[in-house]
C-alpha positions in Angstrom: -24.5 66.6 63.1 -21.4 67.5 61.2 -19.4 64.3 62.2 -22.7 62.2 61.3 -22.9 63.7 57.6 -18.9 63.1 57.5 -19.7 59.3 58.5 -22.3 59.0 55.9 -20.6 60.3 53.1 -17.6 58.2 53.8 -19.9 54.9 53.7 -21.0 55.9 50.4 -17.5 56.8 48.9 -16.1 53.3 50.5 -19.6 51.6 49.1 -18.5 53.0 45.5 -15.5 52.3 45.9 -16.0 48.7 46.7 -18.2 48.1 43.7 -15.8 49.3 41.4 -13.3 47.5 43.0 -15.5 44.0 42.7 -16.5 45.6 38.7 -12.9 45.3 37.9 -12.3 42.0 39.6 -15.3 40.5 37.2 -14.0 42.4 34.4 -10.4 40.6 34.9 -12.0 37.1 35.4 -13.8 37.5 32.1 -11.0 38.2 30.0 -8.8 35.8 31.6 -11.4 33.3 31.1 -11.8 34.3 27.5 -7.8 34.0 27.0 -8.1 30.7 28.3 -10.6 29.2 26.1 -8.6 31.3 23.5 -5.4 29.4 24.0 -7.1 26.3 24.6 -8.6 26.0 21.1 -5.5 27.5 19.7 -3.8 24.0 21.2 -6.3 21.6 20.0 -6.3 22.8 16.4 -2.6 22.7 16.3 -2.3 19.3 17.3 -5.7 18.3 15.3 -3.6 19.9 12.4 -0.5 18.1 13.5 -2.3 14.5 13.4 -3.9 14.7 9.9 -0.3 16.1 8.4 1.9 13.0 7.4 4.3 15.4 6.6 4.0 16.7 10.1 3.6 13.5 12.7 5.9 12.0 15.1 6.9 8.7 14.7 5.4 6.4 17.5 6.9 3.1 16.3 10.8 2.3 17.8 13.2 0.8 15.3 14.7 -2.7 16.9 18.7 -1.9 16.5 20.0 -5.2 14.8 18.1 -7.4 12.9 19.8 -10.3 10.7 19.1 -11.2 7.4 20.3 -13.9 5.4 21.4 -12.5 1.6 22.5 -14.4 -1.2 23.5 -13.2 -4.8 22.9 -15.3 -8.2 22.0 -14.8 -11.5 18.5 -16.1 -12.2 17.6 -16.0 -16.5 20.7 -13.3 -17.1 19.6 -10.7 -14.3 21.3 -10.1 -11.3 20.0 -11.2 -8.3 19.7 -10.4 -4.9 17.7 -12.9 -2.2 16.9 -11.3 1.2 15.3 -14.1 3.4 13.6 -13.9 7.2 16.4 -14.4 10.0 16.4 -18.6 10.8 14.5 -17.0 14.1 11.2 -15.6 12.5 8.1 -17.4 14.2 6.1 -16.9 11.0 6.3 -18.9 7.8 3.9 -16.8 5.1 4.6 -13.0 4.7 1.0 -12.4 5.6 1.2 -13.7 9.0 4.4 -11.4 9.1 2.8 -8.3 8.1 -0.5 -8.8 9.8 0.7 -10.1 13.5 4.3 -9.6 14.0 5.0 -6.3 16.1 5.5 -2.8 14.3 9.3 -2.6 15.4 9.9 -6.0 13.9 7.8 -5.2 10.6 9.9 -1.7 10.6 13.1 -2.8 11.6 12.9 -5.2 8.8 12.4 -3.1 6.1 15.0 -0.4 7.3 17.5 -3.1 7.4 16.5 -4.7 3.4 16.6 -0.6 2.9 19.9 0.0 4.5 21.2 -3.9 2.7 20.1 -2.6 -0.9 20.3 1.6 -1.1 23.4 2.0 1.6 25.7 -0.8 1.4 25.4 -1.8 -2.6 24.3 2.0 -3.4 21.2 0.5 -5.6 18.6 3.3 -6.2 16.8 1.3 -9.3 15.5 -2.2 -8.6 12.5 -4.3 -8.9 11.8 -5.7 -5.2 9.6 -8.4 -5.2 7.9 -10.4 -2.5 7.2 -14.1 -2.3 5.1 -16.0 -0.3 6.4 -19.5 -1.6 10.0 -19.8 -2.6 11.4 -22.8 -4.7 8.3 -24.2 -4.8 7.9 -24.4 -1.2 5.0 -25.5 0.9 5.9 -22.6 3.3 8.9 -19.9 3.4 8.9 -16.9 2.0 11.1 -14.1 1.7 12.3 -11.1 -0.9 13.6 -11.4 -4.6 15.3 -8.0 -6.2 16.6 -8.0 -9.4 18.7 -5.0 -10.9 19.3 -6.4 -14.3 18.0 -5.0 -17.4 16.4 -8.4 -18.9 13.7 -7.3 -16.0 12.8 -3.8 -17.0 9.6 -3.3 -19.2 10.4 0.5 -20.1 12.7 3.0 -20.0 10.8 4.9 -16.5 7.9 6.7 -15.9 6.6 8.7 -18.4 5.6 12.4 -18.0 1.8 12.7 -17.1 0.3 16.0 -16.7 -0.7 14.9 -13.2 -0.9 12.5 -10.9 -3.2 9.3 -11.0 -2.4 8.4 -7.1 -2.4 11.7 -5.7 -5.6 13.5 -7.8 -8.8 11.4 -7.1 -10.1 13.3 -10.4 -7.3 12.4 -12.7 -9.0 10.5 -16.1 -7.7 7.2 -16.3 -6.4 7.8 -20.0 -3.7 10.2 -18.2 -2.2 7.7 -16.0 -1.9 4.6 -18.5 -0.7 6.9 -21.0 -3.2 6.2 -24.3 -6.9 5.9 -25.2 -9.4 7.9 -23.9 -12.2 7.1 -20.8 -13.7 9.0 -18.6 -13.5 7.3 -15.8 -10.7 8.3 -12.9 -9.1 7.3 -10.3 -12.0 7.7 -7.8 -13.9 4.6 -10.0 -10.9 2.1 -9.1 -10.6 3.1 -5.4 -11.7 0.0 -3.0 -10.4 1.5 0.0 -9.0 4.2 2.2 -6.6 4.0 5.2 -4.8 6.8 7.7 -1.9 6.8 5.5 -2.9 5.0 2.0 -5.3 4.5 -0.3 -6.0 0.9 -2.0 -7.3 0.6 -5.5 -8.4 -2.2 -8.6 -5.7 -1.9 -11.4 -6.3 0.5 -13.7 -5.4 -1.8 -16.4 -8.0 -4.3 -15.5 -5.1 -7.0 -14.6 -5.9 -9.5 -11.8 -4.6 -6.9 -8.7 -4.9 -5.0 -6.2 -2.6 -1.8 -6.0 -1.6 0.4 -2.4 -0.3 4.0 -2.7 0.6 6.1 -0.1 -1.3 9.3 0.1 1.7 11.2 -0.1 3.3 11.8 -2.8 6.8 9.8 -2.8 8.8 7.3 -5.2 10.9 5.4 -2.5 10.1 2.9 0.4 12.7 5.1 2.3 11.0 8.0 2.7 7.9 6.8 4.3 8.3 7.6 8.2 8.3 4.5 10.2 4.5 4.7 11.5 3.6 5.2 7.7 6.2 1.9 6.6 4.8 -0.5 9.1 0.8 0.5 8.3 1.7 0.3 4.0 2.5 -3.5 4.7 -0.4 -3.6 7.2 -2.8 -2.4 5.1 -1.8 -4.8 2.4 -2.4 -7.6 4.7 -5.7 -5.8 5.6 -6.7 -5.9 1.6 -6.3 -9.2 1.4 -8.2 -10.0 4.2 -10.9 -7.7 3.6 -11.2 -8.9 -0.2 -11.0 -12.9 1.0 -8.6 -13.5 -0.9 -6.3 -16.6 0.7 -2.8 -15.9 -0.6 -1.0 -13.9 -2.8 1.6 -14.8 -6.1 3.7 -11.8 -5.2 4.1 -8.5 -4.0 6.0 -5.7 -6.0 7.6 -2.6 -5.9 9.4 -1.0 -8.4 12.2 1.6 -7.7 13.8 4.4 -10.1 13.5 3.5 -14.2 11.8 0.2 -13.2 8.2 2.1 -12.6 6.2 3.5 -14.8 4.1 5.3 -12.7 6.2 7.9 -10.9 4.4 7.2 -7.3 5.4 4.9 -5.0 3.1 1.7 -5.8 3.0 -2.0 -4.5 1.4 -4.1 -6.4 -0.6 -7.4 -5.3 -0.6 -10.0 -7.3 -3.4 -12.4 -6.9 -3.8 -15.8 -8.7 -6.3 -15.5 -11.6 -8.6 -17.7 -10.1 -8.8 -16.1 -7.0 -9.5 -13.1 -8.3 -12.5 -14.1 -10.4 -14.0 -15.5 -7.3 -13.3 -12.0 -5.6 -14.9 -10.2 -8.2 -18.6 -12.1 -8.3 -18.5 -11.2 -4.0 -18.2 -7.3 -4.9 -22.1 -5.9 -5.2 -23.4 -5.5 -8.8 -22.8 -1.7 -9.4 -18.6 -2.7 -8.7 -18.6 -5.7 -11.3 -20.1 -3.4 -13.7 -17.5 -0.9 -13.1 -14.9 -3.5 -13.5 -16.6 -5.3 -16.6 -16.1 -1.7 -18.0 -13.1 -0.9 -17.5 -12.0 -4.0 -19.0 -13.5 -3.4 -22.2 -12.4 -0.2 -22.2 -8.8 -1.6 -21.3 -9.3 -4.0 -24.1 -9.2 -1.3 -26.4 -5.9 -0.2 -25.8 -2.1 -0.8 -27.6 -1.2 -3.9 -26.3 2.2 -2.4 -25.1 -0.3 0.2 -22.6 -2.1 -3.1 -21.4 0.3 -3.9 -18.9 0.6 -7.8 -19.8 4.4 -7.7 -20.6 5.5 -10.2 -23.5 2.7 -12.1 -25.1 3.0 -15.9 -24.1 2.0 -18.2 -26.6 -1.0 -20.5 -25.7 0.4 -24.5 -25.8 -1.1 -27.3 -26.5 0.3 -29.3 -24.1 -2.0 -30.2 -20.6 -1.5 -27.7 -17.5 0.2 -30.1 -15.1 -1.8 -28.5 -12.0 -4.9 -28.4 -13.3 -4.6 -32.4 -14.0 -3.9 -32.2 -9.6 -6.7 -29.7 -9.1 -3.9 -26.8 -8.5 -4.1 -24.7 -11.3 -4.8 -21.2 -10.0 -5.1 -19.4 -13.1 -8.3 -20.7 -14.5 -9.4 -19.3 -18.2 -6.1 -17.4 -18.0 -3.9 -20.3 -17.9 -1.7 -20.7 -21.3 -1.9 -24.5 -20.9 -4.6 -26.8 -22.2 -7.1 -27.6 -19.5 -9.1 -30.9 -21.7 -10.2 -33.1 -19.4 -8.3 -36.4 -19.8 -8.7 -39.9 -20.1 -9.0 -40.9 -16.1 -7.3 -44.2 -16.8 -4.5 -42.8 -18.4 -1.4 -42.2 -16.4 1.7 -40.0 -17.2 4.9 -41.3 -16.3 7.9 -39.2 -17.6 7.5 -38.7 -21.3 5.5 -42.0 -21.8 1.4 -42.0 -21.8 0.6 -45.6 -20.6 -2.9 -47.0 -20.1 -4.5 -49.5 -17.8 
């Protein structure tokens, strides 16, 4: 009897033993699986954080080591000037197609080199870059003009705003042109937003469209590569999305030349062209722009942004006679119909 009690009371001190044992074995596996999901969500919101940081991504675009371009120097109406064309190898002919279907290493590598041609090798930290779909008059070609003269500049810099037009979506409007007082922002002119940029109406009411990088930065160069190959993409994108089927000229200002002390590259769009744009946007967005061109109207004309005021001439706008002209109402030139019989041969008006 002894030995059977001895039995039994050794099943139960092995039976509790067991189940504490198998307790701490669950106990274990919980915790570990709590650690798990733990570190696991630690991991996706530090690389969640990591991809919405500019400051904070990886570049994923690779630099192409040597790229070619062809420079020349002149001076073009007293300013010095500096023209960066396409290597005689580029398959594309208009800077759209360049932007919009070449590679991101080619579209990179060729800004780091016009970077590396202008800032390192001449040491040029103020210039006015602008970009050219047609040069010389040109059915096709198109390449870079930068002039570092002062017959270019319009000011003397940016002037001191108390912040930020491109970077605060609630900044008035009065604060970034400097004069007059409105109360619309920045958020009224915004037409679109990208990973990296934002894309606006001019807030001067002139016939553009402006990209900024969400960043704050003043110079091409700092943009990482991924962020430099989708600012020109997203320009091409604008112009697509808009309709609009070429550009005048693209433009970015560097050092004293801006007046807005945020990187900004402004599209230029033929007069014409943009009027047609404008009657596509819905109702409530031509009333917004039909406002702030009023409102714009009402400015000092040196705040307008419209540079020296051209005279308007009497004599007949030479495209409009071939059904060219692409600045409409705007042009300076007269626009009368003429005479269909009469011809123009140098100087001389001769009739049939």
């Amino acid at each position: 009897s002894s030995r059977y009690c001895d039995s039994v009371s050794m099943k139960k001190v092995s039976s509790i033993w067991l189940n504490n044992i198998k307790f701490f074995i669950a106990w274990f596996q919980t915790v570990f699986d709590h650690l798990i999901r733990l570190l696991s969500l630690t991991i996706g919101f530090h690389c969640m954080e990591q991809s919405q940081s500019p400051n904070k991504m990886e570049p994923k675009v690779q630099p192409i080591s040597k790229i070619d371009l062809r420079v020349s120097e002149y001076t073009e109406h007293g300013n010095a000037t500096i023209e960066i064309l396409p290597s005689d190898s580029s398959n594309f002919t208009h800077f759209e197609e360049f932007i919009t279907k070449s590679p991101a290493n080619e579209i990179c590598s060729y800004f780091r080199a016009v970077l590396y041609e202008l800032e390192e090798r001449r040491g040029l930290s103020e210039y006015h870059l602008k970009v050219l779909s047609r040069l010389d008059r040109r059915e096709s070609g198109w390449g870079l003009k930068v002039f570092t003269g002062n017959e270019t500049k319009t000011n003397d810099g940016p002037f001191d705003a108390e912040i930020c037009m491109s970077c605060e979506m609630d900044c008035p409007l009065h604060t970034g042109v400097g004069a007059g007082e409105s109360s619309l922002t920045s958020k009224d002119t915004e037409i679109a937003e990208f990973i990296y940029h934002r894309a606006w109406v001019d807030a001067k009411a002139r016939p553009m469209f402006v990209l900024t990088p969400k960043r704050h930065v003043r110079r091409l160069a700092e943009l990482s590569d991924e962020e430099l190959v989708c600012f020109w993409r997203n320009a091409g994108e604008i112009l697509r999305d808009e309709q609009v089927p070429q550009f005048t000229s693209m433009i970015l200002n560097h050092g004293n030349f801006q007046n807005h002390a945020h990187l900004h590259l402004k599209i230029r769009i033929p007069p014409r062209l943009f009027d047609e744009c404008i009657k596509r946007w819905p109702v409530e967005k031509q009333d917004f722009f039909a406002r702030l061109t009023r409102w714009v109207a009402t400015l000092p004309y040196e705040n307008q942004g419209k540079g020296p005021i051209r005279k308007q001439v009497s004599a007949p706008c030479r495209q409009y006679l071939n059904g060219r002209c692409l600045y409409g109402e705007r042009c300076r030139f007269s626009h009368e119909q003429r005479n269909p019989k009469q011809q123009r041969f140098g100087n001389l008006n001769i009739l049939n």
